[in-house]
N, C-alpha and C positions, 0 to 999 in steps of 0.2 A: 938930462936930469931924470931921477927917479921919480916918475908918477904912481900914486893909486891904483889898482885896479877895480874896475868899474863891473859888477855883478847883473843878471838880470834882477835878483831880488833888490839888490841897492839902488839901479834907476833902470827901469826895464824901458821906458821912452829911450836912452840914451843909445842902448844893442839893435834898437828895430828902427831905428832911422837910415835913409838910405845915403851914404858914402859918398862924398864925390871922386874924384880923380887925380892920380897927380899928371903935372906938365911931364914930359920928355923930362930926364937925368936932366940934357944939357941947361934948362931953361928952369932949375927949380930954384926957388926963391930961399934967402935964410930961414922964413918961416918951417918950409918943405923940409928943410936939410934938419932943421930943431926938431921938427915931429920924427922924423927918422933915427935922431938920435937919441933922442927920450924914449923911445919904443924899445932900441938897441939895450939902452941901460937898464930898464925896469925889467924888461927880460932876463938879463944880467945878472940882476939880484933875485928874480922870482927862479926862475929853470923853468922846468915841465917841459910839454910838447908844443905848443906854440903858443903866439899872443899875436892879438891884433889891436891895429890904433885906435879903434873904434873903445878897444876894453882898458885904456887910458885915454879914452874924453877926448879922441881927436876925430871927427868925423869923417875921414879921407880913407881909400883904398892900400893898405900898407899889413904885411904880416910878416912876424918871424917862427918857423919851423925849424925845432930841433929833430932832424934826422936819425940823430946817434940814438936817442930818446925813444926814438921810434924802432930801431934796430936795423938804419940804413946806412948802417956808417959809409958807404961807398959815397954817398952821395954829399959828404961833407957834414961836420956838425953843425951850427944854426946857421939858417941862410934867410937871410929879408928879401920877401918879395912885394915888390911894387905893381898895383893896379891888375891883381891876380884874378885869375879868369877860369871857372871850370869849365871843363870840356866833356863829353860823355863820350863814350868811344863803345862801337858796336851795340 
């Protein structure tokens, strides 16, 4: 389902709180798999370059990145990533 998008001016508490995690794919609950699919669709309707759960009011680690948007098209057009983790390199 299409959610909202949540702004830091419209609840800036709600962007600076910190995330939990999700379970392992195999062990996610209906809840998991609804927030994954609310995220899919709002993205859906909105575009741009990505969205994260957090910026429709779900507190958990979950992003979608459009690639294509970005001008990676190799790398596929929007791809949801779960419990994403930056790395620094060199």
């Amino acid at each position: 389902m299409r959610k909202n998008i949540i702004t830091v001016l419209s609840h800036p508490a709600a962007l600076r709180r910190k995330c939990s995690h999700f379970p392992p794919i195999e062990e996610f609950a209906d809840i998991d798999k609804a927030a994954i699919q609310d995220l899919k669709d709002t993205f859906d309707v909105t575009q741009g370059y990505g969205l994260s759960l957090p910026q429709i009011g779900t507190a958990k680690r979950a992003i979608v990145v459009n690639f294509s948007a970005l001008g990676l098209d190799e790398l596929g057009t929007a791809v949801v990533m779960i419990n994403p983790e930056i790395e620094t390199l060199g």
